[in-house]
C-alpha positions in Angstrom: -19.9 1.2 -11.9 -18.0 1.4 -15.1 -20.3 1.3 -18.1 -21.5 -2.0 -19.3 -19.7 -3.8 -16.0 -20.9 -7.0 -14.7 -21.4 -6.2 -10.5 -19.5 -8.3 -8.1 -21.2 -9.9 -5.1 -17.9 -11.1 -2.9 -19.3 -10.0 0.9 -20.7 -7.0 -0.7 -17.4 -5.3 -1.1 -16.4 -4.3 -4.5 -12.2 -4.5 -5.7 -10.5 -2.0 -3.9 -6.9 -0.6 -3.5 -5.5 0.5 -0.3 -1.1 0.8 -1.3 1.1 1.8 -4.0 5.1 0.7 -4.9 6.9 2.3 -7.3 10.6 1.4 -6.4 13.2 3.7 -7.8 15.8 0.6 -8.3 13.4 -0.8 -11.0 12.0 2.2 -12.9 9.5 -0.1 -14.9 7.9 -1.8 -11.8 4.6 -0.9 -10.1 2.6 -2.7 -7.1 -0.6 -2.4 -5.9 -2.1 -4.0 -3.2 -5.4 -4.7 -3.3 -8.1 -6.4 -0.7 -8.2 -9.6 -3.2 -4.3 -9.9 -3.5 -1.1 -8.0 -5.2 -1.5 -6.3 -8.7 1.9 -5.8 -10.7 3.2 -4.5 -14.3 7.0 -5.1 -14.7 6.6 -2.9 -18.3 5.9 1.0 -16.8 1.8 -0.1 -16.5 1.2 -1.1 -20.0 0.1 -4.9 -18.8 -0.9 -6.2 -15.7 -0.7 -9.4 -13.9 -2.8 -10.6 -10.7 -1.3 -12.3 -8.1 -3.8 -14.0 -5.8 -3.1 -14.0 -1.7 -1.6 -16.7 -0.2 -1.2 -18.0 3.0 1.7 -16.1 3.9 0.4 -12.7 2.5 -3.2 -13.3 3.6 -4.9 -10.1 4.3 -2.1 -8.6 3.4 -1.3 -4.6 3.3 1.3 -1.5 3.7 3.2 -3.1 0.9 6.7 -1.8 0.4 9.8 -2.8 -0.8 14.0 -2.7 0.6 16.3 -1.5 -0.4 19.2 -3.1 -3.5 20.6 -5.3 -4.2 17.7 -7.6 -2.4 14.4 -5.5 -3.5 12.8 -7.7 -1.2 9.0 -6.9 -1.1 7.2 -6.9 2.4 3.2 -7.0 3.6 2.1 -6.5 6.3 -0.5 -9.6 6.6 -2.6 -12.2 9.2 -1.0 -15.4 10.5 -3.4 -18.0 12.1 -2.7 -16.4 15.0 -1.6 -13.3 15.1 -0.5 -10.0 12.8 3.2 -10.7 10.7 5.4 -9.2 8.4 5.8 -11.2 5.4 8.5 -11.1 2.3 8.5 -12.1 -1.2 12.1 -12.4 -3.0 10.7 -13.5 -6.7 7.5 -10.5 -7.0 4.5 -12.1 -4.7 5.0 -15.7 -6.1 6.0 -16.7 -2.8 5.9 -15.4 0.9 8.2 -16.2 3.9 7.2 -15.2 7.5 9.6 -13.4 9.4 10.7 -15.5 12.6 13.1 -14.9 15.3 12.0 -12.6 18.4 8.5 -11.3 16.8 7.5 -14.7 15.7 4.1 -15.4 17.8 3.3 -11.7 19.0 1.4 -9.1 16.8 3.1 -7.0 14.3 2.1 -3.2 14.3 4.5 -1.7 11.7 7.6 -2.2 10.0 10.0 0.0 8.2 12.6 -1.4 5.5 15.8 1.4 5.4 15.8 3.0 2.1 19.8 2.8 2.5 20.3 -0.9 4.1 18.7 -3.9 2.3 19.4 -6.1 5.5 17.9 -3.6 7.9 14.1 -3.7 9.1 12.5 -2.5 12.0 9.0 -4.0 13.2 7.1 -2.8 16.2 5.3 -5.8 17.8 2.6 -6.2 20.8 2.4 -8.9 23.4 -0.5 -9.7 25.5 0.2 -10.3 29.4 -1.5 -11.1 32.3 -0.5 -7.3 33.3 -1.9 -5.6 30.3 -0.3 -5.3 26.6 3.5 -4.5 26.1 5.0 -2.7 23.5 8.0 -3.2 21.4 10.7 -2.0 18.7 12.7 -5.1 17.1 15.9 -4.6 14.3 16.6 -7.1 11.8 20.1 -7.4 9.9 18.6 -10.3 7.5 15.9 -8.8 5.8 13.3 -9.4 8.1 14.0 -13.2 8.0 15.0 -12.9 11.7 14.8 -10.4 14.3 17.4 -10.7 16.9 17.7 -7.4 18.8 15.5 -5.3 20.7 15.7 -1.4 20.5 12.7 -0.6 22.4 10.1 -1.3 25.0 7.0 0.3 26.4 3.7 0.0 27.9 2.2 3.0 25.5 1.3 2.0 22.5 3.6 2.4 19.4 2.2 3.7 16.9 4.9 3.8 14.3 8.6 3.8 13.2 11.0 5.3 10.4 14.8 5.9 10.0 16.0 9.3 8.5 17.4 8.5 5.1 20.3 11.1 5.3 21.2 9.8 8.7 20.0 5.8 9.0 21.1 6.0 12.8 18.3 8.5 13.3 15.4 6.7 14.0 11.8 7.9 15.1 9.1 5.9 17.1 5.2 7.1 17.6 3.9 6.6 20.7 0.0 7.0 22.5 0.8 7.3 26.0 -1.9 7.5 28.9 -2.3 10.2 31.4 -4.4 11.5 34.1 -6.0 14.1 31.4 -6.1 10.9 28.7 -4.0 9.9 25.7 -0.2 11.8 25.3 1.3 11.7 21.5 4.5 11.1 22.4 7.5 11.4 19.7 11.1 8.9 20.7 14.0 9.6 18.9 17.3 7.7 18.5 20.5 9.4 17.4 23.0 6.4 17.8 20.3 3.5 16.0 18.2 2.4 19.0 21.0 2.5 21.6 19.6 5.4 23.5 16.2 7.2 23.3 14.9 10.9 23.7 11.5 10.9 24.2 9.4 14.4 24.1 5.6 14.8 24.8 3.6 16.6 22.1 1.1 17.6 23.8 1.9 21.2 23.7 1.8 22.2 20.7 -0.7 20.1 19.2 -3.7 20.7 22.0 -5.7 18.3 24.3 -8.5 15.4 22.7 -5.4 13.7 20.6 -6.8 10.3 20.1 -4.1 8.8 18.1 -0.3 9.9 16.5 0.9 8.3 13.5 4.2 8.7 11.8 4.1 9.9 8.0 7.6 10.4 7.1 10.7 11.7 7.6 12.1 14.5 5.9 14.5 12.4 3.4 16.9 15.4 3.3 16.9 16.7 7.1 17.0 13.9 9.4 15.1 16.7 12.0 12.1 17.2 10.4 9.3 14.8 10.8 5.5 14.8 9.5 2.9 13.4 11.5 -0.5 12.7 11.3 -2.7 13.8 14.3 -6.1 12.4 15.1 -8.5 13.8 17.5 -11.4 16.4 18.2 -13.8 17.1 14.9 -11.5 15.5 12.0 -7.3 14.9 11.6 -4.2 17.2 11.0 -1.0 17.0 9.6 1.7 18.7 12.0 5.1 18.7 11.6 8.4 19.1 13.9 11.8 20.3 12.4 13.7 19.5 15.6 13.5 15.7 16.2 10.4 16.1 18.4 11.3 19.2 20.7 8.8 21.7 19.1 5.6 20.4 17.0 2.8 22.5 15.5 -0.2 21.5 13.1 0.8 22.6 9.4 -2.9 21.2 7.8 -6.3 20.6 9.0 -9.2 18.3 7.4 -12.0 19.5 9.0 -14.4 16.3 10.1 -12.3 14.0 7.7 -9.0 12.0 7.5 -5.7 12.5 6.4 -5.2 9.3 3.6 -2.0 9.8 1.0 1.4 11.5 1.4 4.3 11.6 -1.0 7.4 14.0 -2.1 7.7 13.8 -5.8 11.7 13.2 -6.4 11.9 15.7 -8.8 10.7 18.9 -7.3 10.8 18.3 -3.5 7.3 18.9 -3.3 5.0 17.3 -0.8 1.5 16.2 -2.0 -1.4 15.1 0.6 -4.8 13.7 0.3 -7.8 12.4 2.1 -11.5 13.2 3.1 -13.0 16.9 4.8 -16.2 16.6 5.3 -18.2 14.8 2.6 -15.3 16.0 -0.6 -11.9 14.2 -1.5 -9.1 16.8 -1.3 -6.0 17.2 -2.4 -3.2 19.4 -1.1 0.3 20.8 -2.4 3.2 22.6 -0.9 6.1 23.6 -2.7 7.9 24.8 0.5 8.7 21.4 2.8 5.1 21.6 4.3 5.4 25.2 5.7 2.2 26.1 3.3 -0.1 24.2 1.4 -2.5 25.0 -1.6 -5.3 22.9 -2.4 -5.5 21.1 -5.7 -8.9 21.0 -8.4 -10.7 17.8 -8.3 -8.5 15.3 -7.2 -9.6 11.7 -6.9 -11.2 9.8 -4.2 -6.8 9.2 -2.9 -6.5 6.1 -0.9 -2.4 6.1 -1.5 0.3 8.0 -2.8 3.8 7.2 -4.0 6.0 9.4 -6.5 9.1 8.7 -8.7 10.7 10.9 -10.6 8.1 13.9 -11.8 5.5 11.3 -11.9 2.8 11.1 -8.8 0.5 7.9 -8.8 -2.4 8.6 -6.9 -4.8 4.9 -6.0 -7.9 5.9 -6.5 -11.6 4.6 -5.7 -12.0 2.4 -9.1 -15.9 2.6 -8.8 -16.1 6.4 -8.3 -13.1 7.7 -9.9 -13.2 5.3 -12.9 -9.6 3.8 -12.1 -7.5 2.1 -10.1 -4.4 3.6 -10.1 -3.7 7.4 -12.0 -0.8 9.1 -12.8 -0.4 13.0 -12.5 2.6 15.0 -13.8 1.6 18.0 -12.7 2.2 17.6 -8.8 -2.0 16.4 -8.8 -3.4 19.2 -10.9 -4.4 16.9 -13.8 -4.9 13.0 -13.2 -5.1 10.5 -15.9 -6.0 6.6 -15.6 -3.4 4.4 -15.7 -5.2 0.9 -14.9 -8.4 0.3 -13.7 -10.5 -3.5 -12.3 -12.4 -3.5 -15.5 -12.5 -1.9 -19.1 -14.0 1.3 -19.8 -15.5 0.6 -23.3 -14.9 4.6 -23.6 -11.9 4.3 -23.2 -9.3 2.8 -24.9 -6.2 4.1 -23.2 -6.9 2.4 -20.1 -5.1 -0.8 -18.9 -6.9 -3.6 -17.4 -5.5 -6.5 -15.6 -4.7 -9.3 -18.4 -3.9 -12.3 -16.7 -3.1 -14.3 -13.6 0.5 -14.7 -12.7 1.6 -17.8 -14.1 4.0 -18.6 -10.9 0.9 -18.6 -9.2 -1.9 -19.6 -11.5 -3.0 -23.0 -9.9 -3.2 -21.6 -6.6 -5.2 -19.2 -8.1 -7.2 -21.2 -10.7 -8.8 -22.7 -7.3 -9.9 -19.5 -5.8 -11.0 -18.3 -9.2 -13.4 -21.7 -9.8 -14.5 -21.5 -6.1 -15.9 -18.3 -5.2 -17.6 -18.7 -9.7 -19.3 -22.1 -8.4 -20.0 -20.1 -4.9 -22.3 -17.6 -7.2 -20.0 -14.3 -6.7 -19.6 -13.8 -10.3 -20.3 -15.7 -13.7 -18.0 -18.5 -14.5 -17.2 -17.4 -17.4 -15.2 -15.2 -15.7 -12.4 -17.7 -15.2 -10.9 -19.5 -18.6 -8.1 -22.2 -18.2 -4.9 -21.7 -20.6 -2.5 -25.2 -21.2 0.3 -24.7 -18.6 3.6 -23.2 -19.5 6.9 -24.9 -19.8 8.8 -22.5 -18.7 7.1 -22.4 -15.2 6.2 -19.2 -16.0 8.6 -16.4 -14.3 6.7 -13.1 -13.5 9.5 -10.7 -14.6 10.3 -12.7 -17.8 6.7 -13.9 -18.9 5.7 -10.1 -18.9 9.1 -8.7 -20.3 8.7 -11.2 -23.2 5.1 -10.7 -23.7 3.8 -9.3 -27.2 1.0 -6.9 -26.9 -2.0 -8.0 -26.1 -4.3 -8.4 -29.3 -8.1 -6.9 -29.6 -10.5 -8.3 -28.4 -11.8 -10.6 -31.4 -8.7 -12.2 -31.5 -8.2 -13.1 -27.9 -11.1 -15.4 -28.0 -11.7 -18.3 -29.6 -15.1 -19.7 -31.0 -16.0 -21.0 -27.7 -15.8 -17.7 -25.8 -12.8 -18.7 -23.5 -9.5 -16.4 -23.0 -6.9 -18.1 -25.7 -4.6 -16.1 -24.6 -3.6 -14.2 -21.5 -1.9 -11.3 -21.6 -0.4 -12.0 -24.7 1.8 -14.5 -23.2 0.2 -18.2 -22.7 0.2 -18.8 -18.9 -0.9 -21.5 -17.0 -4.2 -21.6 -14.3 -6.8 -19.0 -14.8 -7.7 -15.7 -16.1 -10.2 -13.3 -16.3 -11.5 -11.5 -19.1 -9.0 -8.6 -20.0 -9.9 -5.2 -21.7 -7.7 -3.1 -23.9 -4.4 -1.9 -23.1 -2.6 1.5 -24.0 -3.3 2.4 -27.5 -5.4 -0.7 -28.4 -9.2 -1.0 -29.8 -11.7 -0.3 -27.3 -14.5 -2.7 -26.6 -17.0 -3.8 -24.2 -15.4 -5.9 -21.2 -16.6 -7.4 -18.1 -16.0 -6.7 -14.6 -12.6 -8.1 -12.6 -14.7 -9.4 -10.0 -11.4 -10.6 -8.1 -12.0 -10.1 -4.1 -10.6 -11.2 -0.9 -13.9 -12.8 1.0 -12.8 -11.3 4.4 -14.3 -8.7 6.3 -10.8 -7.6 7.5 -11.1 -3.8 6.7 -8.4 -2.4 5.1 -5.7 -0.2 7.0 -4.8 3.0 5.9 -1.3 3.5 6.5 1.4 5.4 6.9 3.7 7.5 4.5 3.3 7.0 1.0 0.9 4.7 1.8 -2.6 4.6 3.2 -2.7 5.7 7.1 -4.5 3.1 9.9 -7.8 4.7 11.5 -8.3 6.8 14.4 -8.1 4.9 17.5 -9.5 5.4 20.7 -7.4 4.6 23.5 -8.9 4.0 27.1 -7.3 6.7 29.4 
């Protein structure tokens, strides 16, 4: 707990982080996706808005964004029937579901090219009366529609990515099954999809692999590939730099999990995090993953994501302190950038300010609800007049003045006056001090999803899914 925070009761589960954006094309943009909707600051992480989940981003997760001119944003989320791959063209006001030929079956993954805005790759699954089928679709419209088929399998794919130096190189993950058990499998595409090499990793990463997942590709060398390997007494990260021919383990942690991944812009460097044993570590290699060094007291990483010389680690906000901290170091040194709730001690810390205004009734509803359903005080939710403007993310947060302390936020009644600085419409919660203003005592952001859909760790510089076990 933070000092002097109010607890939060949602299913038991406190606000958590699980993914990070930090898009290069807009240098003052940062998303985090949370298990109680999308967190944003359009002003470098000064002030922060809360956009609440919707239907077409329910549950949603392994956010990431395309490439320009469209920045289109994408999630990962739950249909009412199935997994889909969802898209946001105005910041998380509102989602579209991606239709055409993996509308109805379960998305797995998707990957938006760095170097294409209209190209996106899903991997889907289909139940049959024969067993599940596996496989890779390509969108040319954003992932709006998905129109041709680059791949199908009865193993299970596990992952996708295109080589930013070379977008026709393209890498699937796959678990097959053999007589001995599960086979990590590596496919690779030379001509975008059109034809298909597929090697068996099994040599050089051993026997008891339960589960291959694809971390990233090499943004420089469209041959080298980093993986993360799952199986025996904890989780590797290996590492091919011949498109699959010849693989080999590069990092070990020993009875844990391989979490966070990123290359800091700047330097090249690769950064990793996760759990060995019962400790949060950090790793660093300053030599494309052919060593690694471990880092002092790193946070409890759930994500990574890097631009420029700056690393931004999501952390565990009840055990760390924060939500989301920055390093510029390469992850010697961390310091808080935002966390769910004030630290009275701390004035340098931002706290989420305000509701989205694009979104605020939507999310004045499921603020009032879950206050008159007992999971937190209501005083936790104030109502502000509506704004004529309608309330556009970017331009409401842009135009915003900073916010002012704490006595003059509230008026005599005890509700919010205003939000963020910038009068929005629907509701808010109580907001603590930003970057260089007073510190005082604030309550708990008691803002949670009330679903008992664990989070996925995910791939890249995101979090990575769970081991899986896969009947042999």
């Amino acid at each position: 707990m933070i000092g002097g925070a109010r607890p939060a009761h949602a299913d038991g589960a406190f606000p958590d982080s699980d993914s990070i954006v930090v898009p290069d094309a807009l240098p003052e943009e940062i998303f985090l996706g949370t298990n109680f909707g999308l967190v944003l600051s359009v002003d470098g992480g000064v002030t922060w808005t809360w956009t609440c989940e919707q239907p077409g981003n329910a549950f949603g997760n392994h956010y990431q964004m395309g490439a320009s001119p469209m920045n289109r944003l994408y999630a990962q989320a739950r249909g009412s029937t199935s997994a889909t791959l969802a898209y946001s063209d105005d910041t998380g006001c509102s989602w579209q579901v991606a239709d055409g030929a993996v509308a109805g079956a379960t998305v797995l993954d998707a990957f938006a090219d760095p170097t294409d805005a209209g190209r996106v790759l899903a991997l889907v699954s289909r139940s049959g009366d024969a067993g599940a089928s596996y496989e890779a679709w390509e969108s040319s419209d954003g992932g709006a529609t998905f129109a041709t088929r680059r791949y199908a399998t009865p193993d299970a794919l596990t992952g996708v990515e295109t080589a930013r130096s070379d977008p026709a190189t393209v890498y699937l993950t796959l678990i097959g099954v053999g007589d001995g058990g599960p086979i990590p499998e590596l496919a690779r595409s030379t001509d975008g999809g059109a034809t298909w090499t597929l090697h068996d990793l099994s040599p050089g990463l051993g026997a008891h692999i339960l589960n291959l997942r694809l971390i990233a590709v090499d943004p420089d060398d469209a041959g080298t590939v980093f993986l993360r390997v799952s199986g025996g007494s904890g989780e590797q990260v290996a590492v091919t730099r011949d498109g699959g021919a010849t693989v080999a383990p590069v990092l070990t942690f020993t009875a844990g999990t391989v979490a966070a991944f990123a290359r800091v812009p700047a330097t090249g460097d690769l950064i990793v995090g996760g759990v060995s044993g019962l400790n949060s570590v950090a790793f660093q290699s300053t030599d494309d993953g052919a060593t690694f060094q471990p880092l002092p007291t790193p946070p409890h990483l759930r994500a990574l994501a890097a631009r420029g010389s700056r690393l931004y680690g999501v952390a565990d906000n009840y055990t760390d302190g924060y939500a989301i901290g920055t390093s510029d170091d390469e992850g010697m040194t961390w310091q808080p950038l935002v966390s769910f709730g004030g630290d009275p001690g701390d004035p340098t810390v931002a706290v989420i300010g305000s509701v989205t205004a694009c979104v605020a009734a939507l999310c004045q509803s499921d603020c009032l609800t879950r206050a008159n359903m007992g999971q937190w005080a209501p005083d936790v939710c104030g109502v502000t007049p509506p704004m004529s403007d309608g309330g556009a993310v970017r331009d409401a947060a842009r135009d915003a003045p900073p916010v002012p302390t704490d006595a003059a936020r509230h008026d005599a009644a005890g509700r919010d006056a205003s939000v963020g600085g910038h009068a929005a419409s629907g509701c808010s919660c109580d907001a603590g001090p930003v970057s260089g203003s007073p510190a005082a005592s604030f309550p708990l952001l008691a803002l949670l999803a009330a679903s008992g859909l664990a989070r996925r760790w995910r791939r890249g510089r995101k979090p990575l899914p769970p081991p899986q076990v896969l009947d042999a």
